[in-house]
N, C-alpha and C positions, 0 to 999 in steps of 0.2 A: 862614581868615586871608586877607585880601583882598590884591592884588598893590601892593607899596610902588611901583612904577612899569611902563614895558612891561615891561621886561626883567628886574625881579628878581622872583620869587616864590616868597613860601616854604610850606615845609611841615611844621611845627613839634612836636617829638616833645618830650614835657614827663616826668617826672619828679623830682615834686613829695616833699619831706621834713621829718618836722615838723624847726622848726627847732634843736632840742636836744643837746648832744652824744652821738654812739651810738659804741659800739667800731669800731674799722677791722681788718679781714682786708685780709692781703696774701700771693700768689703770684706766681712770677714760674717761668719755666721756656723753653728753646729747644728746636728740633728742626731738621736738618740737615736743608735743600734743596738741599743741590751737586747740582748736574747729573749724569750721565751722559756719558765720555769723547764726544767728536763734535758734540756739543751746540753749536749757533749761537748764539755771543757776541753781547751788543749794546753799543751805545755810541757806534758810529762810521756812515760812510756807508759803510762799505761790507764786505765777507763776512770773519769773524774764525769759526773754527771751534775749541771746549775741546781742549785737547791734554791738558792736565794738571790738579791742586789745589794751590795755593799754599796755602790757608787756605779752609776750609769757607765757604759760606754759611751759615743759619740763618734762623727764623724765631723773633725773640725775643718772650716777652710777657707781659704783667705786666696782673694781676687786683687786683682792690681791689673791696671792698664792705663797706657799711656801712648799719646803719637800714633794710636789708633791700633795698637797691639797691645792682648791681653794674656796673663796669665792665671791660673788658677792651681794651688797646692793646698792638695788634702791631705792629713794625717787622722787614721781611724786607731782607737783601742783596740786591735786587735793582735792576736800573736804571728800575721803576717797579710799578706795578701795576694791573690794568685792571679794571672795572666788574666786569665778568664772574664775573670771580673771589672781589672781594670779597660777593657777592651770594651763589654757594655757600657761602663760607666762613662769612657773617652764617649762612645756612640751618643748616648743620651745626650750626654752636655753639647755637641757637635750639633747635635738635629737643633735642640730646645733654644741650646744660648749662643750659637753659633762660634764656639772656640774649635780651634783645631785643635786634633786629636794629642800633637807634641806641644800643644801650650796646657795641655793639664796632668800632672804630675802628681800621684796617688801612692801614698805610703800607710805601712800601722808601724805602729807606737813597740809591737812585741811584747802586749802586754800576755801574761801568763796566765791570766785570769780572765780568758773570755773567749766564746765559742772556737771549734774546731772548725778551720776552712780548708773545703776541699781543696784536692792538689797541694797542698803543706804538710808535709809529714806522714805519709799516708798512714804509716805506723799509731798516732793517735786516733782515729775514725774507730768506733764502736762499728758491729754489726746490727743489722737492720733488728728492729727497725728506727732506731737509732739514726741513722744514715737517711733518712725522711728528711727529719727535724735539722739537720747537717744540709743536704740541697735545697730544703726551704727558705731556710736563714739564708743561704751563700744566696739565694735565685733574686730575694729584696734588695739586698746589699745594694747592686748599681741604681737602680732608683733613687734610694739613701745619699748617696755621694754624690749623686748629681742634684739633689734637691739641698743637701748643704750649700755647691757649689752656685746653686741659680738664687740661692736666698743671701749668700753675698754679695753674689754679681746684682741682686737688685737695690741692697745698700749701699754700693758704692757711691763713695763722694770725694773731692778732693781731699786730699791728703800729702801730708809727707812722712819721710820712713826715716829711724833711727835706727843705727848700728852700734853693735861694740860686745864687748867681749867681756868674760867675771874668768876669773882661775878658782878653781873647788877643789880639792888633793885630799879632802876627808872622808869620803863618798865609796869613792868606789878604786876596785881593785882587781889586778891583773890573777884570773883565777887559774891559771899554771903556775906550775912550780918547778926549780930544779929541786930535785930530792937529792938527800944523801947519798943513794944509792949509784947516782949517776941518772939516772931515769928522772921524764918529766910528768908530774904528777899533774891532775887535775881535778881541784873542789876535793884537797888533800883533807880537809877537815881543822877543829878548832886545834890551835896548839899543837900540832903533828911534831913532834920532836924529828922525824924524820924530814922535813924541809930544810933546803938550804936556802934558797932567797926565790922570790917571782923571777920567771922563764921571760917575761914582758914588759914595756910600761904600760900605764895608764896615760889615757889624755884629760886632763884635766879645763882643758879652756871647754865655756859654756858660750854659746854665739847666742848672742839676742838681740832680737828685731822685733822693732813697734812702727805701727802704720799710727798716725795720731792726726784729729780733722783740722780742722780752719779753730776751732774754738779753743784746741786744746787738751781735746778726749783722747782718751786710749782707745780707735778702733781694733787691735788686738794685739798682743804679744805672740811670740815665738820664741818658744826656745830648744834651741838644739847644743844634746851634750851625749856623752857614750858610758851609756849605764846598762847594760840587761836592765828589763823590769819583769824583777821577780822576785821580788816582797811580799807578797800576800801571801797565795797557796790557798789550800782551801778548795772551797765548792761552791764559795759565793762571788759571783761577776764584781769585777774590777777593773778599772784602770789603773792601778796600782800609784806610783808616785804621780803622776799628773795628775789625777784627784786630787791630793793637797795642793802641788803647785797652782792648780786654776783657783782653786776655792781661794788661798792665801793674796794671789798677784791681781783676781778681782777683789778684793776686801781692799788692796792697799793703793790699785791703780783707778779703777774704776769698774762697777760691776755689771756696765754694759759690755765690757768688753771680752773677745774669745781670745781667750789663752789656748795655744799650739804648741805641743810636746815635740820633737823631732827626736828619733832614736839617730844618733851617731853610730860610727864603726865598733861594737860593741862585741862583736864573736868571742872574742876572749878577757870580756871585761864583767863581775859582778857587785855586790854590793858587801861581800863577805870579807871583815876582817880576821886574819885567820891567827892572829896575836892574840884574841880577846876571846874571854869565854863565854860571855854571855851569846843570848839565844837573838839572832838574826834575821825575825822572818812576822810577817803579819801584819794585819794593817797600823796598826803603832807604829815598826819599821819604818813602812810606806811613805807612812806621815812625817815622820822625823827628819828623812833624806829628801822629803818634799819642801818641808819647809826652809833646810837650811840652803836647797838651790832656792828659793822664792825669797829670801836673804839676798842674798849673791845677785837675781836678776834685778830686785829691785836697789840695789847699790850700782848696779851697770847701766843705768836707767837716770842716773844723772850725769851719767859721762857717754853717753854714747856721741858719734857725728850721726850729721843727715847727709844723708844719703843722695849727692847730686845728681842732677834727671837728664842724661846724656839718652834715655830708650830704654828700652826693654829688649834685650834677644835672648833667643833657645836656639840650643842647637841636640841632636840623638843620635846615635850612635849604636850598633851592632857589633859585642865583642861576643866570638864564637869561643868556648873555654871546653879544650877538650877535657873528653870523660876519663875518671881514674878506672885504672884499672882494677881487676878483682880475677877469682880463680870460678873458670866456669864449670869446676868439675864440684863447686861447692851448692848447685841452683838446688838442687834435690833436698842437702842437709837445711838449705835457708827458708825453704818450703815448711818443712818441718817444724822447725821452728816461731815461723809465723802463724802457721797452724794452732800454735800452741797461747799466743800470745791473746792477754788479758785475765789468764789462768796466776795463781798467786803461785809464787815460784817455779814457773814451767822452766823461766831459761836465765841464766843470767843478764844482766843487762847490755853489756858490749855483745851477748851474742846476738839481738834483738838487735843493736844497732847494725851489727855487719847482714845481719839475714834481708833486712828489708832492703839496706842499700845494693847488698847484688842483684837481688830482683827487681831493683829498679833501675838500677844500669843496663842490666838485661834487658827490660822492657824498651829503651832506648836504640837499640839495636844500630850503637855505636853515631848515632848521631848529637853532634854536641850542642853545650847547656847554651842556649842561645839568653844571653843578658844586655839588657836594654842600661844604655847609659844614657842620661837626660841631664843638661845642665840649664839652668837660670842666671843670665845676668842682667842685674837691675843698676843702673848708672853706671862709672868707671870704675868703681871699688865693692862692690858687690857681685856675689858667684853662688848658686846654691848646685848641691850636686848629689844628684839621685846614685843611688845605686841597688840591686835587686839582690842582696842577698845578706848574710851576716858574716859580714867582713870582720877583718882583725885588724886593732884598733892601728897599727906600725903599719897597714895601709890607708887605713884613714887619716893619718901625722904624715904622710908621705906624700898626698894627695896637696892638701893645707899646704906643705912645706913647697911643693911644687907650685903652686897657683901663684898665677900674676894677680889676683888680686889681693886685696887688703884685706878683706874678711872673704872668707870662703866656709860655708857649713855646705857639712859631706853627711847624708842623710843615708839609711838603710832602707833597707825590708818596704821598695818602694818600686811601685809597676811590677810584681810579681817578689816570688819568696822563690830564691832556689838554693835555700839552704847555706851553712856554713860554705865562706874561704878564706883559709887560714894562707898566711902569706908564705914563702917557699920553705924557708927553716923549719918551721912547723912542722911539716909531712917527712923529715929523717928526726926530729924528735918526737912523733906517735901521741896516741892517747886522742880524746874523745872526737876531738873537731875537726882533725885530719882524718881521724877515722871515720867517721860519719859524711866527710864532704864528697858530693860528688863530683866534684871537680879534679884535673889531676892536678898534682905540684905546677905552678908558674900561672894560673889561671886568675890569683888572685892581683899578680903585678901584672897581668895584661886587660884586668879592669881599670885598675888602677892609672895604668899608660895611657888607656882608652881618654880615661877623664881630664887626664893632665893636659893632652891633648889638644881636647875641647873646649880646655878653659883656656888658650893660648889662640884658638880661632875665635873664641869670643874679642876675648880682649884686641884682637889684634881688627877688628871687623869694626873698631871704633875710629872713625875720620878725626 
């Protein structure tokens, strides 16, 4: 496949199906990744150590195959996922269940409340020996994923899948601002009389998908919407809003079945209304904006369609996304700085954001962020679509708005974590997430191209 310009190029895994209807298998199944009490939280800049369990993590996942192709989509509680891991975990499942490596698609949730993984952030990692207890946990993990994955694949049974969609506009909120000043603010705080209105939309559509048997059961839900999750806080392990959600959608569908969180295009989407004064954060929170999507899912849940069984195809994709630039005469000041960091007031925090990403650009030595683009299409109206970073959400409503399909969910923080990209206006309006991406301006609409793309040789690869 020849390169569509410098910077994107793909590398295209095809799985081809005649095109007729065949029967659908469906398993779904979780396994518990909580941490170990001691265990280094991530989420923040600076050192949060597990004291306690609020509510498990998990590693949920759900199997489908039909016509003799299979696929399998994991979502973990975690606040991302790194290359690394997914790479053993494709291994495992390859050797054990015999899927190929681009039929299994491996995402977290971004929950804010649960272990530090390596290669994500490197800025959250405590020093040793701290950093033990960090490669042990990461070194389980693909065992974990893949044993979720093989304990699906062994409940698989016939099945069919329902689609459809709920709209939520209560929830959550576009956390830029334009400010009075002219400047765009971000996470301006409650009531800022200095704001002028959100810099952004929000997306409000919630995509939800249920696998359900021959009898009538709920083999699991799905749902994917674009919210940060980061409600809780604290020092005790969370999944934050997907804990209510699962606990609520099994009470009211069935409580055999696995409920599946997808984080959407969320870079610049939170849960803070900044009209209100009241205080917005903890597992009550959590709960709250769990239960009223678990409202929402299960009113979409007498309107969904099924899902017609024309096959299964994936197709993957290599988008090369050059690196932002930075000032190399600053490596010395950003050393410094780093140096300093988990000290109570060493540095301010944007300097702590700019110090680690020049030496991590540095460290790269101008080679760029290589992001894997993975898509799923299950019948003629169905598209799920991976992507490895925390997108901004006017790329994720770009993607949808582009897609030949009828329902399309655009998933995050999926086959690796490489950080914020903010879509090109962003990066001459400044502030935290242009500032922190390593990516440079246009990286996020050549993911973005990448996927539209993909979803047009899917669709179009149906007889």
């Amino acid at each position: 496949m020849k390169l569509i310009n410098l910077f994107v190029c793909f590398s295209l895994f095809y799985s081809s199906l005649p095109a007729q209807s065949g029967e659908l298998f469906a398993g779904a199944a979780k396994v518990s990744i909580s941490p170990p009490a001691g265990t280094p939280m991530a989420g923040y800049y600076y050192h949060r150590f597990m004291e306690g369990i609020h509510d498990d993590l998990f590693a949920r996942a759900l199997v489908l195959e039909s016509g003799g192709t299979k696929i399998a989509w994991v979502e973990c509680d975690l606040i991302g996922i790194n290359a690394q891991i997914v790479a053993r975990a494709r291994r495992l499942v390859t050797e054990k269940y015999g899927f190929r490596p681009d039929q299994v698609m491996i995402g977290a949730t971004h929950s804010h409340t649960g272990p530090v993984i390596p290669g994500f952030r490197e800025q959250f990692a405590p020093r040793q020996p701290a950093v033990d207890m960090i490669d042990a946990y990461a070194a389980g993990l693909p065992e974990k994923i893949a044993a979720a994955i093989g304990e699906a694949y062994s409940k698989r049974e016939p099945a069919s899948l329902l689609v459809g969609t709920a709209t939520e506009e209560s929830v959550s909120f576009n956390r830029r601002y334009f400010m009075k000043d002219g400047s765009v603010g971000w996470n301006p705080g409650k009531n800022n009389p200095a704001v002028y209105k959100p810099a952004g939309p929000i997306d409000p559509q919630i995509g939800v998908l249920f696998a359900v048997n021959r009898k009538g059961e709920y083999i699991s839900s799905l749902v994917n919407f674009t919210l940060h999750l980061d409600c809780v806080g604290g020092t005790y392990i969370s999944a934050d809003i997907p804990a209510t959600l699962d606990a609520c959608l099994s009470a009211a569908l069935g409580k055999n079945m696995t409920v599946i969180f997808s984080q959407g295009c969320s870079g610049n989407i939170n849960h803070i209304n900044t009209n209100e004064a009241k205080k917005q954060s903890g597992p009550r929170e959590a709960e709250r904006i769990g239960k009223i999507l678990a409202g929402d899912v299960i009113r979409a849940s007498t309107q969904c369609d099924t899902v017609v069984q024309t096959g299964i195809r994936h197709l993957q994709a290599t988008a090369l996304l050059p690196l932002a630039s930075f000032p190399k005469d600053s490596l010395a000041w950003a050393r410094q700085v780093v140096a300093r960091y988990g000290e109570s007031g060493a540095a301010p925090f944007l300097d702590f954001v700019k110090a680690f990403k020049y030496l991590d650009l540095a460290s790269r030595e101008g080679k760029p962020l290589e992001a894997e683009v993975q898509v799923f299409a299950i019948g003629n109206d169905l598209a799920i679509v991976a992507l490895p970073a925390e997108v901004f959400t006017e790329l994720g409503m770009y993607i949808k708005r582009r897609s030949p399909f009828k329902y399309t969910f655009v998933t995050t923080q999926t086959n690796a974590s490489l950080g914020y990209l903010p879509d090109y206006k962003a990066y001459a309006e400044g502030n935290y997430e242009p500032l922190v991406s390593r990516a440079a301006a246009g990286g996020g609409e050549k993911l973005a191209d990448t996927a539209a793309r993909l979803l047009y040789q899917l669709k179009n690869s149906v007889n």
